[in-house]
ROSEGU-318885 format. One record per residue (C-alpha): residue number from 0; x, y, z. Coordinates in nm, 3 decimals, m for minus. Layout:
N
> num;east;north;up
> NUM;X;Y;Z
...
***
This chain:
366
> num;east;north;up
> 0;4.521;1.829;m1.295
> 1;4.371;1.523;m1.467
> 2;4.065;1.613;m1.729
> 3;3.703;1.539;m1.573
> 4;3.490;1.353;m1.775
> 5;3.236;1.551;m1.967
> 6;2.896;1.621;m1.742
> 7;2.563;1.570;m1.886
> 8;2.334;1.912;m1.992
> 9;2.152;1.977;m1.669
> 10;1.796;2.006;m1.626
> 11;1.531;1.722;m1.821
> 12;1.662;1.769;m2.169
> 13;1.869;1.495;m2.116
> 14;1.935;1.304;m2.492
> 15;1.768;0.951;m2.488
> 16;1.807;0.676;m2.669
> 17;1.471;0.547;m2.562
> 18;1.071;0.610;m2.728
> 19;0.811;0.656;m2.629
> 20;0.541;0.330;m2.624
> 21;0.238;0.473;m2.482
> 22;m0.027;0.755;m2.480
> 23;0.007;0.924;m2.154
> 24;m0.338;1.064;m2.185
> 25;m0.518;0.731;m2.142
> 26;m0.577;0.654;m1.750
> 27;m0.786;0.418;m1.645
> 28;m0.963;0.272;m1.308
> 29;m0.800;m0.067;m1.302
> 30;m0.498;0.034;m1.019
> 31;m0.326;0.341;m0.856
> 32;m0.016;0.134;m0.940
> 33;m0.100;0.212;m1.304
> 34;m0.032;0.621;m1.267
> 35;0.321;0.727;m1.328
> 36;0.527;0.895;m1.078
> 37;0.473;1.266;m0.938
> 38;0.654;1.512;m1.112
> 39;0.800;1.623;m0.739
> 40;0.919;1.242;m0.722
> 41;1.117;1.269;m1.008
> 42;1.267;1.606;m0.917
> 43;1.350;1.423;m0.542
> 44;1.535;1.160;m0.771
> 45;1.740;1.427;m0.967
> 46;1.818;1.597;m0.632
> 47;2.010;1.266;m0.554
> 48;2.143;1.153;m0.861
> 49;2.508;1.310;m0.890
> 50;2.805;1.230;m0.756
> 51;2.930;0.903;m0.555
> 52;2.709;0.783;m0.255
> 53;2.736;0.435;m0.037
> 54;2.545;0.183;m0.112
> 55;2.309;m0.044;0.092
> 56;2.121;0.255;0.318
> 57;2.465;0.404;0.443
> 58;2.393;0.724;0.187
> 59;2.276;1.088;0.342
> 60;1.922;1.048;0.213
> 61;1.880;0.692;0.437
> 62;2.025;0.857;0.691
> 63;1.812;1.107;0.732
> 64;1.490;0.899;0.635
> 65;1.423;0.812;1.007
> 66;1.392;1.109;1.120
> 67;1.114;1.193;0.840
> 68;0.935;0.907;0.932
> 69;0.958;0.996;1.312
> 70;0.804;1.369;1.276
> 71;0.458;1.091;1.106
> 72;0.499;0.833;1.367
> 73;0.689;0.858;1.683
> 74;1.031;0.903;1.881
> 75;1.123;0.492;1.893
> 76;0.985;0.449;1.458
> 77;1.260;0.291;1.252
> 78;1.244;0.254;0.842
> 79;1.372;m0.012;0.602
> 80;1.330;0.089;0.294
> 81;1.228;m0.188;0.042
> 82;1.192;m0.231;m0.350
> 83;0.825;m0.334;m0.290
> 84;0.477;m0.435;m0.121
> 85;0.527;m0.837;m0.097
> 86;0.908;m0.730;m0.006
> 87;0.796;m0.496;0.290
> 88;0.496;m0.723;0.420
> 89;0.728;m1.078;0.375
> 90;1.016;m0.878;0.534
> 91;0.799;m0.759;0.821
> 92;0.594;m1.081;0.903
> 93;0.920;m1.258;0.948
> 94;1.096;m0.995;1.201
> 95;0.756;m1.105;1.425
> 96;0.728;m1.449;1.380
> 97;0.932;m1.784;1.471
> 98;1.000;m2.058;1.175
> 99;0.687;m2.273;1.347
> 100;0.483;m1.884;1.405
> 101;0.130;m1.826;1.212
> 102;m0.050;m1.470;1.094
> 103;m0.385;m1.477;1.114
> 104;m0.562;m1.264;0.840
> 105;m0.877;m1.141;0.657
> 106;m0.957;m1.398;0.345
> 107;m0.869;m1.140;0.090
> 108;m0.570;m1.042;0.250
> 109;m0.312;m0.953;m0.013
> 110;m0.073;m1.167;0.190
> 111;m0.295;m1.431;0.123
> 112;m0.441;m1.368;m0.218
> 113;m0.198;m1.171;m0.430
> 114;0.135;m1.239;m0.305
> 115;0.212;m1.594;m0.475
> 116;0.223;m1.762;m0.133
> 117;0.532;m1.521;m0.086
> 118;0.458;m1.502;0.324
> 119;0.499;m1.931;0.377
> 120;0.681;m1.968;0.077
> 121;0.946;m1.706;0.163
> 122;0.879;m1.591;0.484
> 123;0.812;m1.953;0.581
> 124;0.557;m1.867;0.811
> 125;0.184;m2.008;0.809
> 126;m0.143;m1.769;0.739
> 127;m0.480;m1.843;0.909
> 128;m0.735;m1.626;0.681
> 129;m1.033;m1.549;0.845
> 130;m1.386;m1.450;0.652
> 131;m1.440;m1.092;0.751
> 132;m1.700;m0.863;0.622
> 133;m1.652;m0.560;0.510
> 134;m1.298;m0.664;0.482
> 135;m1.224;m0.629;0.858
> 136;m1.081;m0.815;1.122
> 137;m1.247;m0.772;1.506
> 138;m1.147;m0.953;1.789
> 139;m1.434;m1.189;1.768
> 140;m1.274;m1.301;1.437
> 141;m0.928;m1.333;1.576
> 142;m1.037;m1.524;1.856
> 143;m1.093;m1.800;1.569
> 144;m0.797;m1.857;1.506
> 145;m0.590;m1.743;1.811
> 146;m0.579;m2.070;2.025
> 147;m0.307;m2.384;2.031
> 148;m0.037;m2.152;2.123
> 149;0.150;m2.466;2.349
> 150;0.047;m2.710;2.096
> 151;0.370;m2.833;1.879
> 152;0.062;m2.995;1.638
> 153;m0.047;m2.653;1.497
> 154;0.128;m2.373;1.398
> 155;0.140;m2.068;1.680
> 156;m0.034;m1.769;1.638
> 157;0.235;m1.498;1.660
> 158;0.055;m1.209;1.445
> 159;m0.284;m1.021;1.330
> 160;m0.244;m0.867;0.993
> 161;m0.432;m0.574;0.905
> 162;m0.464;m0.405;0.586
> 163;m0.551;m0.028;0.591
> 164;m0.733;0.105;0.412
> 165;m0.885;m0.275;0.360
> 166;m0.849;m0.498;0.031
> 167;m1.283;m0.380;m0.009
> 168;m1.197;m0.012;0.045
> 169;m1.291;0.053;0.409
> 170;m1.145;0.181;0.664
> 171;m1.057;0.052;1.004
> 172;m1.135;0.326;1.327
> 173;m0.878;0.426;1.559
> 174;m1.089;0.214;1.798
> 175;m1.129;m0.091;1.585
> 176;m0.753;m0.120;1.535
> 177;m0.709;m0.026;1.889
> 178;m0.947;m0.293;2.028
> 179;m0.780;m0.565;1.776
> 180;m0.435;m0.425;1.920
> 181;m0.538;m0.491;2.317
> 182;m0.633;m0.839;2.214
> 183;m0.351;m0.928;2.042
> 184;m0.109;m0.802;2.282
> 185;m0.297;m0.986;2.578
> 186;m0.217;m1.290;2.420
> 187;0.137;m1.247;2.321
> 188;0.055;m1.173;1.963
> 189;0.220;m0.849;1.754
> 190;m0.022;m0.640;1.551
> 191;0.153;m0.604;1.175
> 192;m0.044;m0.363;0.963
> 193;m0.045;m0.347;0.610
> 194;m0.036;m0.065;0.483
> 195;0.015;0.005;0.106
> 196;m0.290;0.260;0.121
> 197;m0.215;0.397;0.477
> 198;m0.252;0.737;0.299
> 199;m0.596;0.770;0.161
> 200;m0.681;0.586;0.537
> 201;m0.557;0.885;0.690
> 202;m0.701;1.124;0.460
> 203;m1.041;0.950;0.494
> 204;m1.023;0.973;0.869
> 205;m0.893;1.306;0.896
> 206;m0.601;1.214;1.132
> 207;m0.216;1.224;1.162
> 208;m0.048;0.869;1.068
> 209;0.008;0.804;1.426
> 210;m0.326;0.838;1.546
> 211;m0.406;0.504;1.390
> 212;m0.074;0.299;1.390
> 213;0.142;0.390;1.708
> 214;m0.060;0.524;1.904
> 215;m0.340;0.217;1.887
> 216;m0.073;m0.082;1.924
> 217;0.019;m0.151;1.594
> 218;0.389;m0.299;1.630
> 219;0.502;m0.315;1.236
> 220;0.371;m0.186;0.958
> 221;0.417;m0.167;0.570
> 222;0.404;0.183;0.421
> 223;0.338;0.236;0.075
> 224;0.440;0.459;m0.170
> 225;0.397;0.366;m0.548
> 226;0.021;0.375;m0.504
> 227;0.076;0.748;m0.412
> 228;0.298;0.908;m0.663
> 229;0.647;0.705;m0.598
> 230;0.839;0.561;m0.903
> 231;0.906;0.235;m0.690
> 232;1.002;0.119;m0.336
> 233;0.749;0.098;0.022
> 234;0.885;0.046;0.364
> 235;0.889;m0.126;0.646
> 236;0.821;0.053;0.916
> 237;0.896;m0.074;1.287
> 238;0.688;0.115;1.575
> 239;0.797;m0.128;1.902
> 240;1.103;m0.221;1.834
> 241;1.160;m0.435;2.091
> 242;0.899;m0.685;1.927
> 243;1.139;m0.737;1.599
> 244;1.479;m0.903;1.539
> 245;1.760;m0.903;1.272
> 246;1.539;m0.744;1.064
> 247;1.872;m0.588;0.860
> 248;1.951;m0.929;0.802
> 249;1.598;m1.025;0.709
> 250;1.550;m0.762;0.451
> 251;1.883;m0.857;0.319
> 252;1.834;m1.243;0.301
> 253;1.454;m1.162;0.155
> 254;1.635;m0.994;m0.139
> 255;1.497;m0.631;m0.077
> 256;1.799;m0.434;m0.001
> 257;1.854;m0.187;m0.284
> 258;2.243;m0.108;m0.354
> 259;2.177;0.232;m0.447
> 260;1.904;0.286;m0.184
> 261;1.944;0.670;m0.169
> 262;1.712;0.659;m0.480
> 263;1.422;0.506;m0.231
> 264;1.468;0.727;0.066
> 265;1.447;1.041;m0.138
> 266;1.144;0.951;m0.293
> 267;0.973;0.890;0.080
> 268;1.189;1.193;0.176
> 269;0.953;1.413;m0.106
> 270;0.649;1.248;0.004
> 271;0.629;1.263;0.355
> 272;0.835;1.574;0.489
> 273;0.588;1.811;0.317
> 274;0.231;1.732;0.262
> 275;0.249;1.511;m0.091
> 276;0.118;1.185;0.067
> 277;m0.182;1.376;0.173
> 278;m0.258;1.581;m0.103
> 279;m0.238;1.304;m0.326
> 280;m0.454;1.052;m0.089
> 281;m0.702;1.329;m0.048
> 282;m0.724;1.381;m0.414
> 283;m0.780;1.018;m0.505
> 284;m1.047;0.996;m0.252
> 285;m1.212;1.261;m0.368
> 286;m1.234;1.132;m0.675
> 287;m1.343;0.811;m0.599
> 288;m1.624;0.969;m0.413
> 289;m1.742;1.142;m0.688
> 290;m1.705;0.823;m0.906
> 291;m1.925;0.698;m0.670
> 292;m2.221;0.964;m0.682
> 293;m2.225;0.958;m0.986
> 294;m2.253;0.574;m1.006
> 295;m2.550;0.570;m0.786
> 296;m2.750;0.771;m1.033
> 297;m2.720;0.527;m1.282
> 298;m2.974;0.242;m1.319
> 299;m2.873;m0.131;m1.332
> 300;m2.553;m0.073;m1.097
> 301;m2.537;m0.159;m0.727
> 302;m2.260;m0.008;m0.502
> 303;m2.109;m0.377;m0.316
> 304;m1.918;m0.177;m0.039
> 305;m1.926;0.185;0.174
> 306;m1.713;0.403;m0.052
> 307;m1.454;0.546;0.241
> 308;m1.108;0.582;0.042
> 309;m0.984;0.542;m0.307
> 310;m1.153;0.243;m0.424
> 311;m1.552;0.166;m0.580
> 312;m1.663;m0.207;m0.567
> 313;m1.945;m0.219;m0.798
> 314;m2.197;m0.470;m0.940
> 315;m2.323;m0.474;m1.296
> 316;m2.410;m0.653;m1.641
> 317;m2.087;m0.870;m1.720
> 318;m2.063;m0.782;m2.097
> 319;m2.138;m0.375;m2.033
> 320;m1.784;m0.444;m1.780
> 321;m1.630;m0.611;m2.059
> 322;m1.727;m0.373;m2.322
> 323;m1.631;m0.065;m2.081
> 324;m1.285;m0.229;m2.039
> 325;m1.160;m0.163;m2.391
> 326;m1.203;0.245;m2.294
> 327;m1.116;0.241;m1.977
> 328;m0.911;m0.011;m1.810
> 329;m1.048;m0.220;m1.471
> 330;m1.048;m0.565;m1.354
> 331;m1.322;m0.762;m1.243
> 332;m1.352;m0.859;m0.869
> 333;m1.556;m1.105;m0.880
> 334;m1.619;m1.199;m1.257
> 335;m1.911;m1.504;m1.187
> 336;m2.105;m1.222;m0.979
> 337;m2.035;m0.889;m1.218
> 338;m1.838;m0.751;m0.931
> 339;m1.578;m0.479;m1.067
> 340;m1.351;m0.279;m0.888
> 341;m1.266;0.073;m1.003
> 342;m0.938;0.272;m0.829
> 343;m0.872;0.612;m0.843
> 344;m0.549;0.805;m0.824
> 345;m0.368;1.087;m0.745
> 346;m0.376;1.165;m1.103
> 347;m0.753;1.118;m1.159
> 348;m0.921;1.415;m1.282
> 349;m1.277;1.487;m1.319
> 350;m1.272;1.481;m1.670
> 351;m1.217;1.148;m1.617
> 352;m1.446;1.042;m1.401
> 353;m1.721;1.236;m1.590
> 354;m1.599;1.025;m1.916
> 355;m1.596;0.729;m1.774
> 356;m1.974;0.773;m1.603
> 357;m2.096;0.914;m1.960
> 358;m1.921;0.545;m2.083
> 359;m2.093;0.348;m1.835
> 360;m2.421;0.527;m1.896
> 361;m2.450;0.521;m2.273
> 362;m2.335;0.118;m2.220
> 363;m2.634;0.068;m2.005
> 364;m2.903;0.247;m2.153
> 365;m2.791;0.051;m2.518
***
């Protein structure tokens, strides 16, 4: 019998070579991305660490990803895990489209204002952004862009990109997306849906994940996880299949298949086959909503958009913001008109939100 190599102490005491670089007290508004993982994410990852497994999604925890995902959004759902939000969105816009296809999209789409041009550039397809208030797309709006599908001149209008909940913080209806869907589809267009917040959407409407997505016509969507606890990695999840193609090979040529991909799928595993995803949605909402009453009592700030998930667009003086920032991170929105944008997470607390509304306060009453 040959000698085993020796096995590391079990448990988290494991020895470390690294330090610590930051004060894990000190959150901020600026992003859910800023919040560390859940603590029942990192136990998921333990589970699977151990042992040999195969790489590239042929590992027991891939394997048995689909069928999580299909209890949240149908028999026919497949999942491709991904190492991120561009990844999944790129990966999924080009399993719709053709090399001469177009999306057509809100203006502050994050395909088309925070992805590096990572949709044409990559994905070599074309985006059509559309001005949409409230940071929704109707059919009205689509109907802008959605003509010159036989002309070889202009690049054909193959998908309508939504972003749940939006890039302003609403939320789009069953009956909005629904209505988008019907027009779409009646013109030979797929419905892609981004979803990196599909979470606090469905905890702000109060309905399963399929209510909105399957069930309404969406064909592919993006569904996000390190806004909502997960150390890294989203998916790509495909709802008519018959609609994509060689998306394997897509994912693969797009650089976003992980080797050791069992350490993705556990962490969606943890999220969605109990009731994580929506305890930590719900939580973040809740605390953006009470970010948000307490805002309104406070003279010299204006409220810019309905406060429906995790996110509070706000107007005020631009030195207070910049003042504010040193104690509690956030970006501006738009900096020229003292627009701000403040994101909660799943590991807000009210302590602070109350410290942060006793910041702004004292800031505007100096």
């Amino acid at each position: 019998m040959t000698d085993q190599p020796d096995q590391p102490p079990a448990g988290n005491d494991q020895p470390t070579q690294a330090r610590r670089h930051h004060d894990p007290g000190l959150r901020g508004f600026a992003s859910d991305n800023y919040s560390g993982a859940h603590p029942e994410i990192l136990a998921a990852l333990a589970l699977a660490n151990g042992g040999h497994q195969p790489p590239y999604g042929a590992d027991a925890y891939t394997s048995h990803l689909g069928e999580v995902f299909r209890r949240h959004f149908g028999p026919r759902a497949e999942v491709y895990p991904v190492f991120n939000g561009t990844g999944a969105n790129v990966v999924g816009l080009q399993a719709l489209t053709d090399r001469w296809g177009a999306v057509i999209c809100t203006a502050n789409a994050h395909i088309h204002t925070d992805e590096c041009g990572a949709p044409e550039r990559v994905g070599g397809l074309k985006l059509l952004p559309v001005s949409a208030p409230g940071g929704k797309l109707t059919p009205e709006l689509v109907a802008t862009e959605s003509f010159g599908f036989d002309d070889e001149h202009r690049a054909t209008p193959q998908v309508v990109s939504l972003t749940q909940s939006t890039e302003l913080g609403t939320v789009y209806t069953p009956e909005e997306i629904a209505a988008v869907a019907e027009f779409a589809h009646a013109r030979g267009m797929a419905v892609h849906l981004d979803g990196a917040r599909l979470a606090n959407a469905a905890a702000a409407l109060d309905l399963p994940l399929a209510a909105f997505t399957t069930d309404v016509g969406v064909d592919v969507l993006s569904f996000g996880g390190t806004k909502n606890g997960l150390l890294f990695g989203e998916t790509v999840v495909v709802l008519a299949p018959e609609r994509v193609r060689s998306l394997l090979h897509i994912r693969k040529l797009s650089m976003q298949l992980a080797s050791k991909t069992r350490f993705l799928s556990v962490q969606f595993e943890a999220l969605l086959a109990g009731d994580l995803w929506l305890r930590g949605a719900r939580h973040a909402n809740a605390m953006a909503r009470r970010l948000a009453d307490g805002v309104a009592t406070v003279e010299g700030v204006e409220i810019c958009h309905p406060v429906q998930a995790n996110a509070v667009f706000a107007r005020l003086p631009r030195e207070a913001s910049l003042r504010l920032m040193k104690h509690y991170p956030f970006y501006f929105w738009n900096e020229a008109a003292g627009e701000v944008r403040w994101m909660c997470s799943y590991d807000t607390t009210e302590e602070d939100v109350e410290g942060f509304l006793a910041a702004l306060r004292a800031e505007l009453a100096a």
